[in-house]
C-alpha positions as a Python dict, from the first residue, in 0.01 Angstrom:
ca = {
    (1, 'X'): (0, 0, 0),
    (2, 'X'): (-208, -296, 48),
    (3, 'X'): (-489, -422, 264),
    (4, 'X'): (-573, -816, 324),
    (5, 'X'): (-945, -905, 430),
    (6, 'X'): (-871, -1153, 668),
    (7, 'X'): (-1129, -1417, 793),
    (8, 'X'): (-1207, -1815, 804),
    (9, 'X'): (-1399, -1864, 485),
    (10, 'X'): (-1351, -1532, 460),
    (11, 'X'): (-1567, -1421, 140),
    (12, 'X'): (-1906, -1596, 294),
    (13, 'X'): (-1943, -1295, 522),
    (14, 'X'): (-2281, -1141, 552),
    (15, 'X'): (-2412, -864, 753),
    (16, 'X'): (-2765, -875, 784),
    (17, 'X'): (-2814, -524, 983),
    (18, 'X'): (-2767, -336, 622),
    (19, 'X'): (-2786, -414, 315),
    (20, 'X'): (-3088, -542, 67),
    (21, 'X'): (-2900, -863, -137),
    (22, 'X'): (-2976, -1202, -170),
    (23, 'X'): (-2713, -1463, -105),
    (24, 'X'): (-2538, -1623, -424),
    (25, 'X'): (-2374, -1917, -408),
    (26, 'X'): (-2066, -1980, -707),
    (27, 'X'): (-2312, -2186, -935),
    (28, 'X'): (-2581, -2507, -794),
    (29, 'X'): (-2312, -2706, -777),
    (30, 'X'): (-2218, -2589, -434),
    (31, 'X'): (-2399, -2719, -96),
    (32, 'X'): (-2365, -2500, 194),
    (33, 'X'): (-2361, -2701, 524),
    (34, 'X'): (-2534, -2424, 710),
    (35, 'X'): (-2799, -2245, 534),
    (36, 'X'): (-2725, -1941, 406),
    (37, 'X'): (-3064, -1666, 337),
    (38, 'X'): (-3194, -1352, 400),
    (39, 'X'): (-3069, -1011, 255),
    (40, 'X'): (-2845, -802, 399),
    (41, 'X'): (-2435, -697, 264),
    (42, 'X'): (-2251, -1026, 112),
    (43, 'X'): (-1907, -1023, 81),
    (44, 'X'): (-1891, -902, -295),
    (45, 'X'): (-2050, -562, -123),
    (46, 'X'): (-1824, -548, 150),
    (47, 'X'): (-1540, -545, -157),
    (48, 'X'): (-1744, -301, -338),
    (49, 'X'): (-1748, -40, -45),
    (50, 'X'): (-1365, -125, 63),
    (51, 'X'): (-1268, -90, -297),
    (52, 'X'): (-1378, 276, -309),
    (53, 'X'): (-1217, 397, -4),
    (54, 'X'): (-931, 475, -194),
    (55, 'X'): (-792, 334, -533),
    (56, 'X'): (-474, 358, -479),
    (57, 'X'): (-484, 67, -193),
    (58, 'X'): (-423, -267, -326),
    (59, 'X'): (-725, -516, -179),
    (60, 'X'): (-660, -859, -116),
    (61, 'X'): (-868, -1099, 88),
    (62, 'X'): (-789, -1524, 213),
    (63, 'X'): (-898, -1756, 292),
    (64, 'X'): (-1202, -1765, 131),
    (65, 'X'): (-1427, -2090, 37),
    (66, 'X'): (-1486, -2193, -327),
    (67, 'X'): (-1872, -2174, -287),
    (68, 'X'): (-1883, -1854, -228),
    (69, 'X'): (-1781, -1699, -618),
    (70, 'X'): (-2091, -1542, -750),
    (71, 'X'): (-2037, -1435, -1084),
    (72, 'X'): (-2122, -1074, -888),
    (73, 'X'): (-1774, -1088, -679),
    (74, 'X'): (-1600, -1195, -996),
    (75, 'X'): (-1731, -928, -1247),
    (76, 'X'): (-1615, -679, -959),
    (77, 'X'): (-1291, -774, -919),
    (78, 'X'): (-1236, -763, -1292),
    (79, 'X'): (-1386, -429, -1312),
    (80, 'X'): (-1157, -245, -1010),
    (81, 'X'): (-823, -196, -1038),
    (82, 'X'): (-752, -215, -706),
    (83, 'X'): (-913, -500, -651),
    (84, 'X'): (-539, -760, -685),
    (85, 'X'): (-694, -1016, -974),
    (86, 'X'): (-546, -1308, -806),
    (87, 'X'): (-812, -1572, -649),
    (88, 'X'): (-733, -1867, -409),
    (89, 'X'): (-948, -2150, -467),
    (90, 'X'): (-918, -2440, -180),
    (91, 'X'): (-954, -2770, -355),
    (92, 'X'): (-778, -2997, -92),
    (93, 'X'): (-886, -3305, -334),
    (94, 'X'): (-958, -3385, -707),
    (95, 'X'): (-1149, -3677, -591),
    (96, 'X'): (-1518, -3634, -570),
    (97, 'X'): (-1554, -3907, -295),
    (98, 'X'): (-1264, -3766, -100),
    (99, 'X'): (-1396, -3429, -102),
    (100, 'X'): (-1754, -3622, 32),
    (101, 'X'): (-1601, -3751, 316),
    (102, 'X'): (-1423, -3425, 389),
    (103, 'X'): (-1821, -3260, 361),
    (104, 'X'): (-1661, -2988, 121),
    (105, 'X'): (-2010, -2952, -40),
    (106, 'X'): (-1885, -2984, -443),
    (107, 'X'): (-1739, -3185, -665),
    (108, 'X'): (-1460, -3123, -930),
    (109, 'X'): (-1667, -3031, -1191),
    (110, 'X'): (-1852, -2752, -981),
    (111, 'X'): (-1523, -2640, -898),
    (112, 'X'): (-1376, -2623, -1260),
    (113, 'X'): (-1685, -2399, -1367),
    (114, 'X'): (-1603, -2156, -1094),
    (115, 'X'): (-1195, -2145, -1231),
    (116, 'X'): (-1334, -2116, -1585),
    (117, 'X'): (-1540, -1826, -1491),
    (118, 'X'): (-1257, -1655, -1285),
    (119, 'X'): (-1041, -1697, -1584),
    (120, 'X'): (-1311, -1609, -1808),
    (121, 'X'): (-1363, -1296, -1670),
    (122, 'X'): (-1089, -1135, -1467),
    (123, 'X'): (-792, -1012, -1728),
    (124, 'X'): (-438, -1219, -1591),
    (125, 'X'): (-596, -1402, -1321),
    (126, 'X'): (-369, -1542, -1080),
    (127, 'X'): (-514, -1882, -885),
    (128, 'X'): (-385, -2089, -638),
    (129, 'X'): (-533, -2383, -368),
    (130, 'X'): (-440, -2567, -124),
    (131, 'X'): (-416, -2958, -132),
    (132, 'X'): (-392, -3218, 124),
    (133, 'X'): (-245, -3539, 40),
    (134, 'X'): (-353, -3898, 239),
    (135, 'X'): (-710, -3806, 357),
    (136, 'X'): (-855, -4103, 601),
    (137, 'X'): (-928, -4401, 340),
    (138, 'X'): (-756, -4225, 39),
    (139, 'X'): (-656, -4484, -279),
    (140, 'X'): (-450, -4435, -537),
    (141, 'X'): (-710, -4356, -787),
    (142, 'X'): (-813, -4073, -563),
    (143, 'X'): (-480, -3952, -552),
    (144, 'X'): (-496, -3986, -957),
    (145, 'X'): (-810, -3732, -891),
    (146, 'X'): (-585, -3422, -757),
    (147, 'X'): (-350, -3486, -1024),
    (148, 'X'): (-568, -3458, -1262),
    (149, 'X'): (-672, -3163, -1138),
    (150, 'X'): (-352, -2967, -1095),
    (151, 'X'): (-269, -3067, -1474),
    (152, 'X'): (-588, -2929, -1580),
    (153, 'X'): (-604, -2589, -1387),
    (154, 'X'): (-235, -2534, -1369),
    (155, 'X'): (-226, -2298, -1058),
    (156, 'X'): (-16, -2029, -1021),
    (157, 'X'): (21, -2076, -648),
    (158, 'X'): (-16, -2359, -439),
    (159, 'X'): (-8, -2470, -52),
    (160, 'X'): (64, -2857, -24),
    (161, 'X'): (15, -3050, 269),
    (162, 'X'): (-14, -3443, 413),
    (163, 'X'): (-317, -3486, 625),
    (164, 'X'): (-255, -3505, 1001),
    (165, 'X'): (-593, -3605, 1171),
    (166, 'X'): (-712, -3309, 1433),
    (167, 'X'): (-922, -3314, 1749),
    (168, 'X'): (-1267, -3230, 1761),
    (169, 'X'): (-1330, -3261, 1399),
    (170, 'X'): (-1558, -3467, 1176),
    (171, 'X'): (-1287, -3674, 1079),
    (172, 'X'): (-1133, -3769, 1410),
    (173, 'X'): (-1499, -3860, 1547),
    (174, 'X'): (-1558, -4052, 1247),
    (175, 'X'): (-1252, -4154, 1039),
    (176, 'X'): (-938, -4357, 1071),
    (177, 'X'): (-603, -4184, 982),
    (178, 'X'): (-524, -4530, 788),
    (179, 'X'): (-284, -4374, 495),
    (180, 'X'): (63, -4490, 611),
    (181, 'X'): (324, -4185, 626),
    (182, 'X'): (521, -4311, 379),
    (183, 'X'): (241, -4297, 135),
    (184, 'X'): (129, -3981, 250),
    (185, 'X'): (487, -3858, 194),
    (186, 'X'): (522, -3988, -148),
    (187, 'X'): (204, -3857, -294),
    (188, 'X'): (274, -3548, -157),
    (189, 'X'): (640, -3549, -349),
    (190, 'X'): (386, -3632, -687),
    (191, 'X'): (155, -3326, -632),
    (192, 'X'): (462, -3122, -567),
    (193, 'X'): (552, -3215, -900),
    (194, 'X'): (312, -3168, -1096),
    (195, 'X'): (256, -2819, -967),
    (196, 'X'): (616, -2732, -981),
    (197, 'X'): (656, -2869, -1334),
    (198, 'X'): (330, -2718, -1462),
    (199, 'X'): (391, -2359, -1258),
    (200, 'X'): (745, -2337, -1456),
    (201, 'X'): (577, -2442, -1795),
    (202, 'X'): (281, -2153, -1797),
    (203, 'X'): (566, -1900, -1661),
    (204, 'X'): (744, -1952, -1939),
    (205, 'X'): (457, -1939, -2178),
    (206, 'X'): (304, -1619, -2033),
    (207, 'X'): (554, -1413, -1865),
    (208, 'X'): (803, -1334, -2056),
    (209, 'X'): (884, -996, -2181),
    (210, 'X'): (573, -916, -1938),
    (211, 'X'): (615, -663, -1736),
    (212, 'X'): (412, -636, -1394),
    (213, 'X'): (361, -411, -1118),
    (214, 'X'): (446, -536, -771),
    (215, 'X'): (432, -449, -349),
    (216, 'X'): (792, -436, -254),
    (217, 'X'): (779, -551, 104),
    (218, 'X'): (1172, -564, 212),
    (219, 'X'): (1493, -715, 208),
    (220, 'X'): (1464, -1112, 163),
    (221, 'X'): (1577, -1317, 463),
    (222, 'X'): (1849, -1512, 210),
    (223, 'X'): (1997, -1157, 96),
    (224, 'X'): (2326, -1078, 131),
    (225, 'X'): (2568, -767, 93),
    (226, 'X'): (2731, -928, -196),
    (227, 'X'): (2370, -1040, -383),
    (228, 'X'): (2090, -779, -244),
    (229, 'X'): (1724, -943, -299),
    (230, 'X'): (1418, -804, -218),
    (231, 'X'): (1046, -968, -97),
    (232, 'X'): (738, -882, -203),
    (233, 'X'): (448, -1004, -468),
}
């Protein structure tokens, strides 16, 4: 069995009604748009308590925020079994001034000491991210950015997107969607790419002969009677 936390930035939940901690932010790299103080139970304690319930449940939680990785959260989920070691970490953009005008709060280099310390710490990590491709006012050296990136944390995982401009956001009261769709389209192809050609190169470097346990979830939608697949992760 398995259980997903489920929540918009997901691990920056805090309960102040219980709970005696102080709020931790991944390392001083990160800026929090809204401030975050007070004690109370943090997320890493909500995964502590979950965790115990019973260890034969799988615990997963998305979609978290990068900022929010204390070392606290990351020394727990290498201690409990239970706990799945995989981690999504949202980068959207290598580019430090892309990720300004998207108000993410870090740059790349904050962000690579939180996926050192995941990797430092928790056994066979597992990390993916999502990336958006043609931000408002995004060059080709930006692009370069989130390349450079993916080739240097090789993700295991990844959820790749071109920007389409939304209402009622930052970006739709402030920016122009002025990356032409073709563009868009083509640097998405590249980032594909890269994490396709780098996701097949550490599989074969660190998977074989391993042998892993996995949550069968059901018969795969391309299954047939004559080749029977299964779903699951």
């Amino acid at each position: 069995k398995e259980v997903t936390l489920l929540g918009q930035n997901v691990n920056s939940y805090h309960d102040k009604t219980t709970g005696s901690n102080s709020y931790e932010p991944s390392n001083p790299g990160f800026k929090n748009m809204y401030k975050r103080s007070g004690e109370g139970m943090y997320f890493t304690d909500l995964m502590d308590a979950v965790s115990l319930i019973d260890s034969s449940v799988r615990i997963r939680f998305t979609s978290p925020h990068p900022k929010d990785f204390p070392e606290r959260l990351l020394d727990l989920i290498a201690e409990r079994v239970n706990l799945c070691n995989s981690v999504h970490l949202p980068a959207q953009s290598g580019s430090k001034t892309v990720l300004e005008r998207m108000r993410r709060g870090y740059d790349a280099e904050s962000y690579l000491k939180v996926v050192d310390a995941a990797r430092s710490k928790i056994e066979g990590v597992s990390i993916s991210s999502d990336f958006i491709t043609g931000f408002c006012g995004e060059t080709e050296e930006e692009h370069c950015k989130t390349l450079e990136l993916m080739e240097r944390v090789r993700y295991d995982q990844a959820f790749m997107f071109k920007y389409s401009m939304r209402g009622k956001t930052h970006a739709h009261r402030r920016m122009e969607d002025d990356v032409e769709e073709k563009v868009k389209g083509r640097r998405l192809e590249e980032v594909i790419e890269v994490f396709r050609r780098n996701v097949q190169a550490k599989n074969e470097e660190e998977e074989m002969g391993q042998e892993r346990v996995v949550l069968v979830e059901g018969t795969a939608k391309r299954s047939t009677a004559e080749n029977r697949t299964l779903t699951g992760r």
